[in-house]
C-alpha positions in Angstrom: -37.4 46.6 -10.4 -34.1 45.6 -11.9 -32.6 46.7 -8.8 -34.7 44.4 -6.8 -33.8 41.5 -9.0 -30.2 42.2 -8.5 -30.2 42.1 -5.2 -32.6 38.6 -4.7 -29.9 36.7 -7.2 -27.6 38.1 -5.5 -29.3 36.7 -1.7 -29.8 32.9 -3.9 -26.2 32.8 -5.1 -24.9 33.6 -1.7 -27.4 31.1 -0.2 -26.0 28.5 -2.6 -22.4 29.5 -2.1 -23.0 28.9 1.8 -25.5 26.3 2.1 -25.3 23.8 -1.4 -23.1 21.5 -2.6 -23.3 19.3 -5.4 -23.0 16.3 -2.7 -26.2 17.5 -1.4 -29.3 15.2 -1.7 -31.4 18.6 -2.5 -28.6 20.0 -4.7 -31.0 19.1 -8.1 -34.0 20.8 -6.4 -32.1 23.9 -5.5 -30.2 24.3 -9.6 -34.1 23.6 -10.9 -35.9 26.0 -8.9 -32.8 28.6 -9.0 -32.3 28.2 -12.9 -36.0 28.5 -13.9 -36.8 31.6 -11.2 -33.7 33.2 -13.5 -35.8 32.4 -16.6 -39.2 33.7 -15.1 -37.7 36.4 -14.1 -36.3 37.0 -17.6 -39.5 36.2 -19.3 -41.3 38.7 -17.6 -39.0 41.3 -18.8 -39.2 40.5 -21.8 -42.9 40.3 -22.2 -43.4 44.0 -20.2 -40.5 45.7 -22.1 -42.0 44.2 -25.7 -45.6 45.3 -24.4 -44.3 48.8 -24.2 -43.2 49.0 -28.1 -46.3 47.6 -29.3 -46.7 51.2 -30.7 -43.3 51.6 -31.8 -42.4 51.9 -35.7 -39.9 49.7 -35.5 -41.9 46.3 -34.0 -45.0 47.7 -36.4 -42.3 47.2 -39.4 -40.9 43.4 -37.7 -44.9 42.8 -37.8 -45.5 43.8 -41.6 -42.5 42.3 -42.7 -42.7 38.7 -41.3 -46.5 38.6 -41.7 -45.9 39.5 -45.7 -43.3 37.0 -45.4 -45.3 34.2 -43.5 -48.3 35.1 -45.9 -46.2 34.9 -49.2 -46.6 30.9 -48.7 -50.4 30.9 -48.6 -51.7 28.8 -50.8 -55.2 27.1 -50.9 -53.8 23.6 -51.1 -52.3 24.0 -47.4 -55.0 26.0 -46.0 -56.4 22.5 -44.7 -53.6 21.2 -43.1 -52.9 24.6 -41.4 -56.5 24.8 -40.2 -55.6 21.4 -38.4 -52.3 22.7 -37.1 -54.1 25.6 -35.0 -57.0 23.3 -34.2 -54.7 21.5 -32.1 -54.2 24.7 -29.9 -58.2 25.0 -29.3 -60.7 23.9 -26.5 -61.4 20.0 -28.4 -57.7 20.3 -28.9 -56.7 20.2 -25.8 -59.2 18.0 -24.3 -57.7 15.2 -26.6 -54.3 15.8 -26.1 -54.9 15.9 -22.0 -56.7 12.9 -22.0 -53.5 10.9 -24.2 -50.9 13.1 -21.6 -53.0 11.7 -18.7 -53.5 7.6 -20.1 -49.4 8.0 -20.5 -48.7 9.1 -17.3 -51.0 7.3 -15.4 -49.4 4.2 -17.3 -46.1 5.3 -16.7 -46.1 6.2 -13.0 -49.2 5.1 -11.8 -49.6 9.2 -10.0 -52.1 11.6 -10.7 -49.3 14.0 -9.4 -48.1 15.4 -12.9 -51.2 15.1 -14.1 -52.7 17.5 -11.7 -49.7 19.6 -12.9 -50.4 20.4 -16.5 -53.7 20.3 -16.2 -53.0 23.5 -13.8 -50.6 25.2 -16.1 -52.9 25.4 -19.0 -55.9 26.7 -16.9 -53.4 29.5 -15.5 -52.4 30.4 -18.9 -55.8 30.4 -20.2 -56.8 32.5 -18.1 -54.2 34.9 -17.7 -54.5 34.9 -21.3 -58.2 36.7 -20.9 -57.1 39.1 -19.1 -53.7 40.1 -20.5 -56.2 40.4 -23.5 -58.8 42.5 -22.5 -56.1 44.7 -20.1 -53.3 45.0 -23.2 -56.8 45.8 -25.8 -54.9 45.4 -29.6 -56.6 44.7 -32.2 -56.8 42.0 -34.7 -54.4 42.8 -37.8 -56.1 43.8 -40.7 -54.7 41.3 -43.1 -57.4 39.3 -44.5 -58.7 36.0 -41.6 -58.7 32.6 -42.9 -60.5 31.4 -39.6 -63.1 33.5 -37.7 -62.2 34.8 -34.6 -63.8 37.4 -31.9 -61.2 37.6 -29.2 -58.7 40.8 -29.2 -54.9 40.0 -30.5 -52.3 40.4 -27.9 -50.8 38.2 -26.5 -51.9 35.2 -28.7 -54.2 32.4 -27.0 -53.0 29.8 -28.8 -49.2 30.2 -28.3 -49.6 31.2 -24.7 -51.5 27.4 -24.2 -49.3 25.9 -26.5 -46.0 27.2 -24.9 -47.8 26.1 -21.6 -48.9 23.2 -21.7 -46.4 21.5 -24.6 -43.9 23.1 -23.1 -44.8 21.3 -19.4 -44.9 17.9 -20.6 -41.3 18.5 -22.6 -40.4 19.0 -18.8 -41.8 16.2 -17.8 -40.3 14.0 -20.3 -37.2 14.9 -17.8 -38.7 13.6 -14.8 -39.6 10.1 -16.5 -37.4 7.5 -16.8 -37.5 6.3 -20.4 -35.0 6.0 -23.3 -32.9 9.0 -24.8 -34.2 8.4 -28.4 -37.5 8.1 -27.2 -37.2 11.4 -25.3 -35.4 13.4 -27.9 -38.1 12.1 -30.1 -40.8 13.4 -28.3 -39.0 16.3 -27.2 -38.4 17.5 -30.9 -42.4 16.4 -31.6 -43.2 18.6 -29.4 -41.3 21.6 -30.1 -42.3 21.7 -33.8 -46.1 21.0 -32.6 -45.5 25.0 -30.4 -43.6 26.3 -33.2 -46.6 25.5 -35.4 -49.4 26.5 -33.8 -47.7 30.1 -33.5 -46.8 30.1 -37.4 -50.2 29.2 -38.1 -51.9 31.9 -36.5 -49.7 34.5 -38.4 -50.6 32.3 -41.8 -54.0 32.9 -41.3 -54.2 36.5 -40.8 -55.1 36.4 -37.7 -52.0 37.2 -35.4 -49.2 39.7 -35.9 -46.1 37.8 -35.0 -45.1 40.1 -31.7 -48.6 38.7 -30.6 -47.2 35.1 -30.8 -43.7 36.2 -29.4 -45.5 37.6 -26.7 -47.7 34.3 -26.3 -44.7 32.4 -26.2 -43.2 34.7 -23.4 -46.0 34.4 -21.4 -46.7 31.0 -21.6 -43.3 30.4 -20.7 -43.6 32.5 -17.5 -46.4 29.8 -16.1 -44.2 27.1 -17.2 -40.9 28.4 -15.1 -43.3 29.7 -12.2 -45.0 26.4 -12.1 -41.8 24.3 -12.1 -40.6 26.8 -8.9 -44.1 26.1 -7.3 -43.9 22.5 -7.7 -40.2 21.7 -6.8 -40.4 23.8 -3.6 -43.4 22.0 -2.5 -41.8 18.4 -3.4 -38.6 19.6 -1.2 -40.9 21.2 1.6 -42.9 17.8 1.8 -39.6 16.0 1.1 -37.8 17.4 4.5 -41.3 17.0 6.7 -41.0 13.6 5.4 -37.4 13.2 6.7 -38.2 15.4 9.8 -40.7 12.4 10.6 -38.6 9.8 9.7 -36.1 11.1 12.1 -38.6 11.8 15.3 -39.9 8.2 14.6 -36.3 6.9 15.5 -36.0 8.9 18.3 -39.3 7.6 19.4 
């Protein structure tokens, strides 16, 4: 496979060495989809070759350490807060946070367009999700659960979705014209709001942490394939639009 990969970057550089320059009105198209098809790519990797060690002594012994590590700051006083933290990464969760994504945007651009967008990210990773799960079959850890579950473990639900769908609308906080504070703001927000959703699922006992990695990974891979999907189909649309254009003059 790495073979094959070699040889299509090597086919895009050439293409951009030939046919792009930064003078070009589709140059930004072309760097987006050609730098996040190099992350997919790498994400996918990742996610297979870390699958393969699940049964390896030395990812069981990164599990047991940073779970006893994680699980050291249990303490019943933050159980509550942490229970709210991984409630944001559920069903109700999500509902309330698409709905305040969708009043934003639909403020902000007046286009259902991105809209459409993340709402299709998170359903791909949910349901990849299922079926990574009941294909990859691991087990819940056997640490003592602070929340009921009855799903398998890897890769984690909730950090797939989060990395999914948090991670698309930090993308789309780049495709919005709005101030740099306000962006880095939101950007950081919603960083830390990924970063703990995956914690909290190894706080409660009811993740090992290579599950949340892989989560991470995966959701990842339907952010970076979806920003490929969607900026090809803005530049096909964008040249039909121009091919029109142009016939209407000649007409």
């Amino acid at each position: 496979m790495k073979h094959y990969v070699r040889i299509a970057l090597e086919k895009i550089i050439y293409f951009f060495k030939v046919h792009v320059s930064k003078k070009h009105d589709e140059f930004p198209y072309y760097l987006l989809i050609f730098i996040s098809f190099i992350v997919f790519i790498a994400c996918i990797n990742i996610f297979v070759e870390l699958t393969e060690e699940l049964s390896s002594k030395a990812l069981l012994n990164f599990d047991n350490q940073l779970t006893a590590f994680i699980s050291s700051f249990r303490d019943p006083d933050y159980h509550g807060l942490i229970k709210f933290i991984t409630d944001i990464g559920d069903l109700y969760g999500y509902l309330i946070s698409t709905i305040l994504a969708t009043t934003f945007l639909f403020w902000k651009l007046k286009n259902w367009k991105f809209i459409i967008q993340l709402v299709g990210v998170i359903i791909l990773a949910s349901l990849s999700n299922i079926g990574l799960k009941k294909a990859i079959d691991r087990a819940r850890p056997d640490a003592e659960h602070l929340v009921v579950v009855e799903s398998l473990s890897y890769p984690s639900g909730h950090a797939m979705s989060a990395m999914a769908f948090y991670g698309f609308i930090i993308y789309l906080l780049f495709q919005i014209k709005m101030s740099r504070f306000l962006r880095g703001f939101l950007v950081v927000f919603f960083v830390l709001v990924i970063l703990g959703i995956g914690l909290s699922r190894i706080y409660l006992g009811v993740h090992y942490p290579s599950d949340v990695i892989a989560g991470y990974l995966g959701g990842f891979i339907w952010v970076t394939f979806c920003i490929v999907l969607f900026n090809l189909i803005d530049l096909l649309r964008r040249r039909r639009n121009s091919n029109e254009r142009e016939e209407n003059l000649e007409n």
